[in-house]
N, CA and C atoms of all chains as a GROMACS GRO file, in nm:
protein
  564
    1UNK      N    1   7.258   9.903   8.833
    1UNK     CA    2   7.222   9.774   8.891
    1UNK      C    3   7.133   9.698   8.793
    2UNK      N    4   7.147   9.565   8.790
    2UNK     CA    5   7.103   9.502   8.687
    2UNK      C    6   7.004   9.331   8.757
    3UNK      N    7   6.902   9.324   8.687
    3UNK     CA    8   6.895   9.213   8.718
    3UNK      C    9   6.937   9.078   8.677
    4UNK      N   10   6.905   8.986   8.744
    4UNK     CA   11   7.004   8.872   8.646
    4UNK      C   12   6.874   8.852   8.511
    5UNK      N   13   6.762   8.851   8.530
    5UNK     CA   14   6.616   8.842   8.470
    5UNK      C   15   6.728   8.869   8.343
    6UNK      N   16   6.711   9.010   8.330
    6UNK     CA   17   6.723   9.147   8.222
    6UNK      C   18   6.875   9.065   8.180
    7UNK      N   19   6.986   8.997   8.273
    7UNK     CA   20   7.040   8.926   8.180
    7UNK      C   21   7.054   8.818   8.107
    8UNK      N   22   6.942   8.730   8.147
    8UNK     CA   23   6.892   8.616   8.118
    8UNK      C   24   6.796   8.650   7.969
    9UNK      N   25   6.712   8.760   8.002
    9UNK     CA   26   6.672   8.770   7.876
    9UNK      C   27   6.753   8.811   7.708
   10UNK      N   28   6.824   8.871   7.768
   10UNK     CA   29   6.916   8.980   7.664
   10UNK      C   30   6.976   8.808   7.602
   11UNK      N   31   7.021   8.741   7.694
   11UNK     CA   32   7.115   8.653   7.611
   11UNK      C   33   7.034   8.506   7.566
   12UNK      N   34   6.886   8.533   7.567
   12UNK     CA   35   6.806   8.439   7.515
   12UNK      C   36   6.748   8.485   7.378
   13UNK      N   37   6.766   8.631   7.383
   13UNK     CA   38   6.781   8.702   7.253
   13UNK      C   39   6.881   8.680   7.131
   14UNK      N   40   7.002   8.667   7.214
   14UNK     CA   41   7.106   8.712   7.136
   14UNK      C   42   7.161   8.572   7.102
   15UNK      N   43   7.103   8.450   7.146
   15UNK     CA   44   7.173   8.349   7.153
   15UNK      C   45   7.106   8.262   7.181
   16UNK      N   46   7.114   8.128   7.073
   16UNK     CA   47   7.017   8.047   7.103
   16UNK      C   48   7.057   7.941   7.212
   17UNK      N   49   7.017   7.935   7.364
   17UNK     CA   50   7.040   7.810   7.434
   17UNK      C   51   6.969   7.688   7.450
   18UNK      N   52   6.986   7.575   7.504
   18UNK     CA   53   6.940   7.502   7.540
   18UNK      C   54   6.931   7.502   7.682
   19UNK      N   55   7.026   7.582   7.742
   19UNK     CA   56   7.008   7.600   7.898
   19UNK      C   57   7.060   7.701   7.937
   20UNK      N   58   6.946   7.808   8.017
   20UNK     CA   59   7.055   7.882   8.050
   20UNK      C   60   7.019   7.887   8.206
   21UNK      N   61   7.139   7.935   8.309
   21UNK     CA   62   7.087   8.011   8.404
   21UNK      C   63   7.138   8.126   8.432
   22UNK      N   64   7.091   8.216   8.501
   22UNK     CA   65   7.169   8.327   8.570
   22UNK      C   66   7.156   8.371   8.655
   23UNK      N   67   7.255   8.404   8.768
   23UNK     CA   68   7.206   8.399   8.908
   23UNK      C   69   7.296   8.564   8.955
   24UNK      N   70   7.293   8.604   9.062
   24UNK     CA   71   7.330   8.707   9.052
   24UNK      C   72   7.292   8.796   9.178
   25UNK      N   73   7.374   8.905   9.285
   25UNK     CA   74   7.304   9.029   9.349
   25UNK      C   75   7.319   9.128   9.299
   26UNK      N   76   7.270   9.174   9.172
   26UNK     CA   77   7.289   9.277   9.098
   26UNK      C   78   7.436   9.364   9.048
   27UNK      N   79   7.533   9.282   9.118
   27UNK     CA   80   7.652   9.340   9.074
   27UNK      C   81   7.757   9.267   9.027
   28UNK      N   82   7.717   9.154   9.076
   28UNK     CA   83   7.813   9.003   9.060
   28UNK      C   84   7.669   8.897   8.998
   29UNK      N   85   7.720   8.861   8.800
   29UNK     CA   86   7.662   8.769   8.823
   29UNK      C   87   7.735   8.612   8.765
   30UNK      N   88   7.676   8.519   8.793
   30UNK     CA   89   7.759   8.405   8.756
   30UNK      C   90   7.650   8.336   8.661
   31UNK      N   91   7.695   8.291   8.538
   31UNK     CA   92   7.585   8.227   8.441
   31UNK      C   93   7.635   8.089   8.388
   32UNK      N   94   7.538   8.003   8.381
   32UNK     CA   95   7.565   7.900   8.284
   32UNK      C   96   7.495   7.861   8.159
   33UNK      N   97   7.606   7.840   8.050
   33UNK     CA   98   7.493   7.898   7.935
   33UNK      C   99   7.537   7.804   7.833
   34UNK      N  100   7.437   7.714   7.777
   34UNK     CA  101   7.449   7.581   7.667
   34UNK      C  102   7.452   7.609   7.547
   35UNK      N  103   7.486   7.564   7.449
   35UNK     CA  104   7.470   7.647   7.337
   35UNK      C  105   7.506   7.568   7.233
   36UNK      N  106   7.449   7.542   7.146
   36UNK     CA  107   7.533   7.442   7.021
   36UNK      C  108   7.619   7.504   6.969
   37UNK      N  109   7.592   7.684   6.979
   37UNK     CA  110   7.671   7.734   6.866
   37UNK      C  111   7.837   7.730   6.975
   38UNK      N  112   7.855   7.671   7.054
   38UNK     CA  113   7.982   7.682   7.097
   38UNK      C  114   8.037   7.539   7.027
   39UNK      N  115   8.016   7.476   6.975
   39UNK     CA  116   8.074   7.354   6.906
   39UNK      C  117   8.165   7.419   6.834
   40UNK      N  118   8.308   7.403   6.820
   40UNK     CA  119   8.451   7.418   6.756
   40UNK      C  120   8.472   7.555   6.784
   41UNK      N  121   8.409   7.570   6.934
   41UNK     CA  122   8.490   7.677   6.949
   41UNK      C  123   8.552   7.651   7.079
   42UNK      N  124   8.685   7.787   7.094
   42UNK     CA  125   8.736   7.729   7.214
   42UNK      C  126   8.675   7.824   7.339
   43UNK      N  127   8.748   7.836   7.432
   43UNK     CA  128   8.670   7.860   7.594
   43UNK      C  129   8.675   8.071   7.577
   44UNK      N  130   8.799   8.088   7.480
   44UNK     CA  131   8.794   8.243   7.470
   44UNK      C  132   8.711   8.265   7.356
   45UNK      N  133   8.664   8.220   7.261
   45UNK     CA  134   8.544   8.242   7.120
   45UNK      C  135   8.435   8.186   7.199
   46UNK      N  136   8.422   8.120   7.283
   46UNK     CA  137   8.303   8.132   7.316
   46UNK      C  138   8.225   8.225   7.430
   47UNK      N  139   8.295   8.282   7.505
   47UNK     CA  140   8.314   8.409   7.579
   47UNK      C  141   8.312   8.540   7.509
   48UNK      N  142   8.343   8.504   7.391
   48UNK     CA  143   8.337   8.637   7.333
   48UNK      C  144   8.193   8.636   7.234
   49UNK      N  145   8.159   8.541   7.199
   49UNK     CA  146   8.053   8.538   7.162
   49UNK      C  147   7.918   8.581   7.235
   50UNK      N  148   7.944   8.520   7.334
   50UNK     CA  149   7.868   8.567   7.455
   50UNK      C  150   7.870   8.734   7.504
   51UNK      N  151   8.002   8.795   7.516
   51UNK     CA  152   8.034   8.938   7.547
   51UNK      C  153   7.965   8.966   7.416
   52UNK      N  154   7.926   8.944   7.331
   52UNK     CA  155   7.891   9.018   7.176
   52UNK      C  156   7.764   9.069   7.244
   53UNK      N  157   7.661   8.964   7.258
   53UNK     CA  158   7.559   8.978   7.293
   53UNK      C  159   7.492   9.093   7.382
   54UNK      N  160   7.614   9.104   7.515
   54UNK     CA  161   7.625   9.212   7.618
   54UNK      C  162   7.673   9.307   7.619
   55UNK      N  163   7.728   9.327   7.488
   55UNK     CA  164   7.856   9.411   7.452
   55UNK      C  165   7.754   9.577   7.525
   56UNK      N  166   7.727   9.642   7.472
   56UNK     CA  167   7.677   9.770   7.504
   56UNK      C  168   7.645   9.763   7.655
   57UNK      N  169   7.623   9.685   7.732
   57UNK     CA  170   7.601   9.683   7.874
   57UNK      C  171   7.759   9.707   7.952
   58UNK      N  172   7.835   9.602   7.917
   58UNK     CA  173   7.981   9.620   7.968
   58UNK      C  174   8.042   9.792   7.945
   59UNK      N  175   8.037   9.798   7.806
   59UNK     CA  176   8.072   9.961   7.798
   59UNK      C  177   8.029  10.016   7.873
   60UNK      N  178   7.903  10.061   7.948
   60UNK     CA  179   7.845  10.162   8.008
   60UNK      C  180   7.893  10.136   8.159
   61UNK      N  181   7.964   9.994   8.195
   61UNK     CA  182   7.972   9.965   8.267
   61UNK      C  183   7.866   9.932   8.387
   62UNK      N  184   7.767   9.889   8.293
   62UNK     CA  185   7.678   9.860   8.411
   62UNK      C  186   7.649   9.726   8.465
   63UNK      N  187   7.719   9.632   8.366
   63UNK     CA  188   7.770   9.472   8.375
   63UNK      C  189   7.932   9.488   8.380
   64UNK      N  190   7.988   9.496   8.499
   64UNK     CA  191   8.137   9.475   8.484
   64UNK      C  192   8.181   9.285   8.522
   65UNK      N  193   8.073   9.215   8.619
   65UNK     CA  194   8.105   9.132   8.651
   65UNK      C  195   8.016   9.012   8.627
   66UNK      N  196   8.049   8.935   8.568
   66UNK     CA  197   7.947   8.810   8.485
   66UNK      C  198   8.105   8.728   8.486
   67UNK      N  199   8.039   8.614   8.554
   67UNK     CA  200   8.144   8.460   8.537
   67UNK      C  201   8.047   8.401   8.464
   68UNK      N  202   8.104   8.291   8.366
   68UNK     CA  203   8.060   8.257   8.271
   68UNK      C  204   8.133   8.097   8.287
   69UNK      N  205   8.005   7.983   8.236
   69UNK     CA  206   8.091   7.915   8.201
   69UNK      C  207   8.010   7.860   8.069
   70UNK      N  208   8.064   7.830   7.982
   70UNK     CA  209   7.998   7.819   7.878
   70UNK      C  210   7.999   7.664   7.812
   71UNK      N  211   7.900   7.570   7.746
   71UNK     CA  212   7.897   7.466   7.731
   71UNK      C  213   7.795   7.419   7.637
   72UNK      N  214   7.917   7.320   7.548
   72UNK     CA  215   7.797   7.272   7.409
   72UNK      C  216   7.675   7.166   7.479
   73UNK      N  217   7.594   7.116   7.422
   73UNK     CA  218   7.498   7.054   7.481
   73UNK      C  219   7.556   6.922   7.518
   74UNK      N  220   7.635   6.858   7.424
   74UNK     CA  221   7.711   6.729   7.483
   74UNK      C  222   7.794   6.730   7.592
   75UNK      N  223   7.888   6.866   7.653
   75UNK     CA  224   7.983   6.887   7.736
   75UNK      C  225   7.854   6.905   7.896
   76UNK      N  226   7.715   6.939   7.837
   76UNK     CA  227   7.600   6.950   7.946
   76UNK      C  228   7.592   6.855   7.997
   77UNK      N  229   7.574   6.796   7.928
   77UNK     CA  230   7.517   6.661   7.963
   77UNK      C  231   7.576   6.563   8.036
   78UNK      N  232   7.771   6.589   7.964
   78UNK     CA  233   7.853   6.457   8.007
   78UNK      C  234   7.868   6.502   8.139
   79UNK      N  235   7.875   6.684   8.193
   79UNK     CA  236   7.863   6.698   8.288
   79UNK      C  237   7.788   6.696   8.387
   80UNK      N  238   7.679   6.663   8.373
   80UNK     CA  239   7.556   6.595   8.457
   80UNK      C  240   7.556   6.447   8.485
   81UNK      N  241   7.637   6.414   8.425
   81UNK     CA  242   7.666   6.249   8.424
   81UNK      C  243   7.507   6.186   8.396
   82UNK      N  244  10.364  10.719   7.172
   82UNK     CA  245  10.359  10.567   7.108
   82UNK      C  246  10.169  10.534   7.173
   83UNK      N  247  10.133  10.477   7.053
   83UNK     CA  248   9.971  10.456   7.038
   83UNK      C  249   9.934  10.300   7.154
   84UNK      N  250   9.850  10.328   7.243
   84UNK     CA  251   9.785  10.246   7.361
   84UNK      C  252   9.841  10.123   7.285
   85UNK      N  253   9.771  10.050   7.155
   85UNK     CA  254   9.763   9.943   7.083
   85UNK      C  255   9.916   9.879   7.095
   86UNK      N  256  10.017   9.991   7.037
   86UNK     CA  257  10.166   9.936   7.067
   86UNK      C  258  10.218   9.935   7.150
   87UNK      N  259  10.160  10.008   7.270
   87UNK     CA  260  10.195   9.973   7.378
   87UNK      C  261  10.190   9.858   7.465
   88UNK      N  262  10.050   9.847   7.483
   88UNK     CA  263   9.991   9.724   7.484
   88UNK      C  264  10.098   9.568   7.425
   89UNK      N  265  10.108   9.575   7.280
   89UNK     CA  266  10.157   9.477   7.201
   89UNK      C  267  10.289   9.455   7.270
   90UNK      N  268  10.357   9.588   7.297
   90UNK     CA  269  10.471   9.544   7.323
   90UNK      C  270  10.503   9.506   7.444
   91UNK      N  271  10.447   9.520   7.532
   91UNK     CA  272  10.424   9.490   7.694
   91UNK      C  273  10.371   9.310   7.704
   92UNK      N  274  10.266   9.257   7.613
   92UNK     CA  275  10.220   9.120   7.593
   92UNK      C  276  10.371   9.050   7.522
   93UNK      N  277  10.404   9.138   7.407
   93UNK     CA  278  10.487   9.033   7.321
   93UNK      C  279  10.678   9.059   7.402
   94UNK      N  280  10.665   9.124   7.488
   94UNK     CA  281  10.807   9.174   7.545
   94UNK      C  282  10.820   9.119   7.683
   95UNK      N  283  10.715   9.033   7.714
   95UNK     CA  284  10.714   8.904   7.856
   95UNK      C  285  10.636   8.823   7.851
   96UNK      N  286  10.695   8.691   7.904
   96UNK     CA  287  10.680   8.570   7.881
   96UNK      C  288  10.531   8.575   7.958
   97UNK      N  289  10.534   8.621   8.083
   97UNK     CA  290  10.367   8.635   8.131
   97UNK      C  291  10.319   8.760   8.182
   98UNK      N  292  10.153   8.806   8.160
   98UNK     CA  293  10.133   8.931   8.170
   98UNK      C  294   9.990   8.951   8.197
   99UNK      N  295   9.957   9.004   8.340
   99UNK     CA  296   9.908   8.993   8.372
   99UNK      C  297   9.790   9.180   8.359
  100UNK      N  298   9.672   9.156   8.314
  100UNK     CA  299   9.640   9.336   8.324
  100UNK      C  300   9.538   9.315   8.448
  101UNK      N  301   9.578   9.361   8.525
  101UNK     CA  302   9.434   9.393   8.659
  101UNK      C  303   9.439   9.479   8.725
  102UNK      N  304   9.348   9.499   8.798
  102UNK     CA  305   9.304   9.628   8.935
  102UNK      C  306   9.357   9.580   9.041
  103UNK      N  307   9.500   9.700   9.023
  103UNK     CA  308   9.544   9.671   9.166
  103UNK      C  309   9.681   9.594   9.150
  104UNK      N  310   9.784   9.574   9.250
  104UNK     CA  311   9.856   9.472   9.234
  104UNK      C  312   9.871   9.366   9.252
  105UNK      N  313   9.987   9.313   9.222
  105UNK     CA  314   9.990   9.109   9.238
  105UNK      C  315   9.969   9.178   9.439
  106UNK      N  316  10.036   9.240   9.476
  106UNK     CA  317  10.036   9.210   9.663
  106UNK      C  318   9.887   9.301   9.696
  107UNK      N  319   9.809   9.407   9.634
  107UNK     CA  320   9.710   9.444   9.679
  107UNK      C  321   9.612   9.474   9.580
  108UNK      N  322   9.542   9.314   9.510
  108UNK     CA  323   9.464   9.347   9.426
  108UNK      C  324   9.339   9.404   9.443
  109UNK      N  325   9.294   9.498   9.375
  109UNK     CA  326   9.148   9.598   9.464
  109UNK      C  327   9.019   9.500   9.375
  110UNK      N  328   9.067   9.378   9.340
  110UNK     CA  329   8.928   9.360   9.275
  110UNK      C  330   8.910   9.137   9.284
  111UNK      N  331   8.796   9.115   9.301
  111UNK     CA  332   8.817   8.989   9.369
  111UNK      C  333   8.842   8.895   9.251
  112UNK      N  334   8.801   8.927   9.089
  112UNK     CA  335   8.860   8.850   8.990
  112UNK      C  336   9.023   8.847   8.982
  113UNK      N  337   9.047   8.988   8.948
  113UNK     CA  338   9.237   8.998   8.992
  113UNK      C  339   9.269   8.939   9.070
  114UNK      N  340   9.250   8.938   9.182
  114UNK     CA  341   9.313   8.830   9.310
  114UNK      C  342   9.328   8.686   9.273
  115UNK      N  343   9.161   8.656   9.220
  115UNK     CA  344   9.198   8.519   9.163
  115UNK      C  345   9.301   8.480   9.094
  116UNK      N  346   9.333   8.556   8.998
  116UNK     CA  347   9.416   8.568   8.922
  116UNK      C  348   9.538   8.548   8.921
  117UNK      N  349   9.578   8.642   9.025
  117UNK     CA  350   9.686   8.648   9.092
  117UNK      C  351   9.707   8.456   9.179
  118UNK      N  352   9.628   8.429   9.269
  118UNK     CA  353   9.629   8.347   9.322
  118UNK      C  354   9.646   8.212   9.217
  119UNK      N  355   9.586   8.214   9.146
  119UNK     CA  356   9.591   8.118   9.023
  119UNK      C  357   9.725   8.088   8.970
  120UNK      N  358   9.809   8.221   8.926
  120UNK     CA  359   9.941   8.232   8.886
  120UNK      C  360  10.024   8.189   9.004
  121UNK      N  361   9.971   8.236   9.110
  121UNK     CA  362  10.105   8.183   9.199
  121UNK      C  363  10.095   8.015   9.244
  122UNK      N  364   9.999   7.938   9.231
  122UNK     CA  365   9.965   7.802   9.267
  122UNK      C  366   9.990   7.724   9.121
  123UNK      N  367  10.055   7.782   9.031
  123UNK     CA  368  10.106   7.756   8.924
  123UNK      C  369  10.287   7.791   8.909
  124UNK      N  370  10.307   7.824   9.038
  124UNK     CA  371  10.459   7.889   9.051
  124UNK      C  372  10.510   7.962   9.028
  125UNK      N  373  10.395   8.005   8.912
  125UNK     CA  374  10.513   8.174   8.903
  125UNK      C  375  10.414   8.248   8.973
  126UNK      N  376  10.556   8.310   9.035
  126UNK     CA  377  10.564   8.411   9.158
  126UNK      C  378  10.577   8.567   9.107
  127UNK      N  379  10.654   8.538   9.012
  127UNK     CA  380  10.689   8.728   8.980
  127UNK      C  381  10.630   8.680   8.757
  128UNK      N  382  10.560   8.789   8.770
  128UNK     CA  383  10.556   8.796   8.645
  128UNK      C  384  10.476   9.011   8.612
  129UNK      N  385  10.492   9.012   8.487
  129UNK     CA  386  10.492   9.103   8.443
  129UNK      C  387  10.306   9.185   8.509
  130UNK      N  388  10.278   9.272   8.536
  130UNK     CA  389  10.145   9.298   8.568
  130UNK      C  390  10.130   9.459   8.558
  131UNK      N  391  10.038   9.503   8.512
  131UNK     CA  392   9.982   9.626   8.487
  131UNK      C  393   9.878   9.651   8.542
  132UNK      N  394   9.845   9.731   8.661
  132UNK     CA  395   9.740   9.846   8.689
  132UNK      C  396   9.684   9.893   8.643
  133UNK      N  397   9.580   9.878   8.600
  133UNK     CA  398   9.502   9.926   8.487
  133UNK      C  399   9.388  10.083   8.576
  134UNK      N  400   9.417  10.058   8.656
  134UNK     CA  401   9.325  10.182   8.737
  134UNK      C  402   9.445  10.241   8.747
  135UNK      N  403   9.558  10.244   8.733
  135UNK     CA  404   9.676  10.370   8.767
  135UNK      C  405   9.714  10.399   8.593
  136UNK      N  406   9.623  10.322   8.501
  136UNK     CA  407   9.621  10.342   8.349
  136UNK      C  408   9.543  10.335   8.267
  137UNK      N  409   9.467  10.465   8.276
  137UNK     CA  410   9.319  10.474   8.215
  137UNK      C  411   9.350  10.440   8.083
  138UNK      N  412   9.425  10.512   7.991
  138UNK     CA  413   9.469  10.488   7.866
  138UNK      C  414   9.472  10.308   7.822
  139UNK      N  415   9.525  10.244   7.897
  139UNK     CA  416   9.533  10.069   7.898
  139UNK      C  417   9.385  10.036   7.951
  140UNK      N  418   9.345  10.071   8.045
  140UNK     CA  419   9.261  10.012   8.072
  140UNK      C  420   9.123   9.999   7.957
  141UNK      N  421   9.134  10.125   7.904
  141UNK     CA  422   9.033  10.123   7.792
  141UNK      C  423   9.068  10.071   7.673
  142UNK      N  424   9.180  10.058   7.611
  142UNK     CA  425   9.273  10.010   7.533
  142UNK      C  426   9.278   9.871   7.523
  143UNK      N  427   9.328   9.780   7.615
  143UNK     CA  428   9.277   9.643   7.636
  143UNK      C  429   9.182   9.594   7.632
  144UNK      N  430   9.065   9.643   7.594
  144UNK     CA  431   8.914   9.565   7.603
  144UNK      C  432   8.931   9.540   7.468
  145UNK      N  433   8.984   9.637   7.409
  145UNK     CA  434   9.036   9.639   7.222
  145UNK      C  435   9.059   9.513   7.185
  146UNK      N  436   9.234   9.526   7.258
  146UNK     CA  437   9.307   9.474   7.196
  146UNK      C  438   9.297   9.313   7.197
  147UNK      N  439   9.243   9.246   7.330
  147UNK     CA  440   9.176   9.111   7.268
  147UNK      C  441   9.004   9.102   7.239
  148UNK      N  442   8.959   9.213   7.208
  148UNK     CA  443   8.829   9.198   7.172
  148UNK      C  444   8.736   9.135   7.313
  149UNK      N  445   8.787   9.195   7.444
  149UNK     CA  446   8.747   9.093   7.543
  149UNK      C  447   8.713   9.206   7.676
  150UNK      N  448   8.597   9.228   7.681
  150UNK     CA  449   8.568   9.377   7.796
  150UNK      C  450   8.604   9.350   7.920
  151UNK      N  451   8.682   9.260   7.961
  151UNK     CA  452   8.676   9.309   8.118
  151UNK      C  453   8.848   9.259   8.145
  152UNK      N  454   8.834   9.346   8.279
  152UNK     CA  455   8.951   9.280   8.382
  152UNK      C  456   8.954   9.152   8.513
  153UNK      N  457   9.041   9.102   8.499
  153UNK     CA  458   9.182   9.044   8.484
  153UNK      C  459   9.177   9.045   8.340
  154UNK      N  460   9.331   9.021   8.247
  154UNK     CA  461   9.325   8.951   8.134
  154UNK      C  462   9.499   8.892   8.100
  155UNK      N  463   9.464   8.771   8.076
  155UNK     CA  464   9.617   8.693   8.083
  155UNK      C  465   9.667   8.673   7.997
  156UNK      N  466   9.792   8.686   7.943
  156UNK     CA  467   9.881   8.678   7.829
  156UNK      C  468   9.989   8.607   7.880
  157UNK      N  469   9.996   8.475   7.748
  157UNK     CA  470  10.154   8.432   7.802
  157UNK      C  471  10.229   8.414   7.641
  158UNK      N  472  10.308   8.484   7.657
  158UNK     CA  473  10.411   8.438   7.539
  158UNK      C  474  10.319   8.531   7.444
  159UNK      N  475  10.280   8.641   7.462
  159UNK     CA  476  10.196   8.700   7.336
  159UNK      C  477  10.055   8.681   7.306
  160UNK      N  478  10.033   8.615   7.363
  160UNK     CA  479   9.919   8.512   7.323
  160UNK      C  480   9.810   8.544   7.394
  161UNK      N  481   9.664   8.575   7.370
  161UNK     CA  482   9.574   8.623   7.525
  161UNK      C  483   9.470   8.471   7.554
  162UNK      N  484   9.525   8.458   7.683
  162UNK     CA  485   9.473   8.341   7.742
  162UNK      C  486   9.309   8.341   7.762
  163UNK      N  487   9.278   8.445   7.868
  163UNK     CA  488   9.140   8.447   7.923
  163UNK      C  489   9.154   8.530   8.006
  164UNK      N  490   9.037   8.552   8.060
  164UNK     CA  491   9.001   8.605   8.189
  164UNK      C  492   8.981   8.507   8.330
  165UNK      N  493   8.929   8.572   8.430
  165UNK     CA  494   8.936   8.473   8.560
  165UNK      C  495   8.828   8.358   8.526
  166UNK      N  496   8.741   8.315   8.497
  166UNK     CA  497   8.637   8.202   8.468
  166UNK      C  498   8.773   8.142   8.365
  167UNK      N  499   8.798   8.153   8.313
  167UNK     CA  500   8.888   8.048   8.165
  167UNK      C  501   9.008   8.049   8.256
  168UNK      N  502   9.084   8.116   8.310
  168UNK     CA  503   9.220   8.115   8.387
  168UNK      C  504   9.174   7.990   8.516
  169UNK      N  505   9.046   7.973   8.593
  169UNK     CA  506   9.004   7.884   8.672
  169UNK      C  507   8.949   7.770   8.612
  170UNK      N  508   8.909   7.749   8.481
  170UNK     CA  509   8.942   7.616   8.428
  170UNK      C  510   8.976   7.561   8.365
  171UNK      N  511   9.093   7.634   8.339
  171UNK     CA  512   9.184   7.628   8.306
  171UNK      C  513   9.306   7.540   8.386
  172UNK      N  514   9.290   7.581   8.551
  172UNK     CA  515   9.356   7.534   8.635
  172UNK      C  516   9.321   7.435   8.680
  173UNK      N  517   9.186   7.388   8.677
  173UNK     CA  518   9.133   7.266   8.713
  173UNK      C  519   9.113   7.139   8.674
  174UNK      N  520   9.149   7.195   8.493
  174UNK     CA  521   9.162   7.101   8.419
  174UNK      C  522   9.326   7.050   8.359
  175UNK      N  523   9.419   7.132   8.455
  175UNK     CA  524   9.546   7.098   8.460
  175UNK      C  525   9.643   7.179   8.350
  176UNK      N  526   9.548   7.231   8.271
  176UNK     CA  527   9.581   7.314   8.125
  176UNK      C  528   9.676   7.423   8.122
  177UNK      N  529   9.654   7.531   8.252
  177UNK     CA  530   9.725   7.603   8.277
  177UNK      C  531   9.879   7.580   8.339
  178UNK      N  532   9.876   7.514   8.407
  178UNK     CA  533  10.007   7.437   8.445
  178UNK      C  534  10.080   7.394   8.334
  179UNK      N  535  10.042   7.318   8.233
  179UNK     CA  536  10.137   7.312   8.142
  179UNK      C  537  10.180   7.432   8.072
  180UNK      N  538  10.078   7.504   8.035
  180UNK     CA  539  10.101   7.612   7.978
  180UNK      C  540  10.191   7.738   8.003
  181UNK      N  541  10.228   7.696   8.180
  181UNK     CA  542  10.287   7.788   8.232
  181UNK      C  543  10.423   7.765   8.261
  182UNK      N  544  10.450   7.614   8.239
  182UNK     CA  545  10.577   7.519   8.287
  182UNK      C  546  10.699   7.611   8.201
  183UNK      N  547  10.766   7.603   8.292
  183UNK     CA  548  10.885   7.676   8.272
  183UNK      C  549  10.898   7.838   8.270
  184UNK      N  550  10.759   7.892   8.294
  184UNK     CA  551  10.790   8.051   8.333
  184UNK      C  552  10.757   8.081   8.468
  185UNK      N  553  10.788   8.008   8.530
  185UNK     CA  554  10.821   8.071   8.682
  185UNK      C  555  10.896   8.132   8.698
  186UNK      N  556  10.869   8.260   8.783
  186UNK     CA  557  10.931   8.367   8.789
  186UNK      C  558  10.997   8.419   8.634
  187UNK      N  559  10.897   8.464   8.586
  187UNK     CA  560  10.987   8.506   8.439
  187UNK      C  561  10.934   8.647   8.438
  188UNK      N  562  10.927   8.735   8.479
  188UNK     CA  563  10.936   8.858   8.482
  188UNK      C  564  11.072   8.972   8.427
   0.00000   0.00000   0.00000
């Protein structure tokens, strides 16, 4: 069991955001996560960039479930209108 | 024959291909379902799908082969699409529908 905290931190480590959140009941979590470094990339490189970060958690299976949506800071924004 | 070519040849030997827990009629896992549900509100009805809990060998094998750890995972034409978050906006943004036009029922 995991907290969303412990995954919020790991990927403030591993990855520089401008926004992140992560929400979560320890088994299911859903994140939204800003990132410049997703600029020219597409929706599966940037997911995987992200899995990089978590990578050793998924193996052990102790993160099987994280929805993700991932977004450059301009795609943030336009989506906030 | 090695997981990897198995794998390859199962993605590159149908037009769509689906790897999840469980089947298209009793998926045991609530991303697969999506999944499933996604594909069928896109029209195809029958397409290629693998059990990955009745195939430990694949199931561990596929995290490989698109560099991508989890289940659901979608392949069309060879190609690995996403998982359920990218397969759902995928659909929302109309993307998948084209992408899928003309493999209904292509199993």
């Amino acid at each position: 069991m995991m907290h969303p905290k412990t995954i919020e931190d790991l990927l403030r480590e591993g990855l520089p955001c401008e926004h992140l959140t992560v929400e979560g009941d320890g088994h299911h979590f859903e994140a939204v996560i800003v990132s410049a470094e997703f600029i020219g990339k597409n929706r599966v490189q940037r997911q995987q960039r992200v899995n990089a970060v978590l990578k050793g958690h998924f193996d052990t299976g102790v993160l099987h479930a994280l929805s993700m949506k991932t977004l450059t800071p301009e795609e943030w924004s336009a989506q906030r209108g | 024959m090695d997981v990897q070519a198995l794998i390859n040849e199962q993605v590159t030997g149908n037009p769509v291909v689906l790897y999840m827990k469980g089947s298209p009629q009793f998926p045991q896992c609530g991303f697969s379902a999506r999944a499933v549900q996604i594909l069928n509100a896109c029209g195809v009805n029958k397409f290629f799908s693998v059990n990955v809990l009745e195939n430990p060998e694949i199931r561990a094998g596929i995290k490989d082969y698109a560099n991508w750890p989890t289940i659901p995972q979608l392949f069309v034409n060879g190609e690995f699409v996403g998982g359920s978050d990218i397969m759902t906006e995928m659909y929302q943004e109309g993307e998948l529908q084209k992408l899928l036009e003309g493999l209904a029922d292509a199993a």
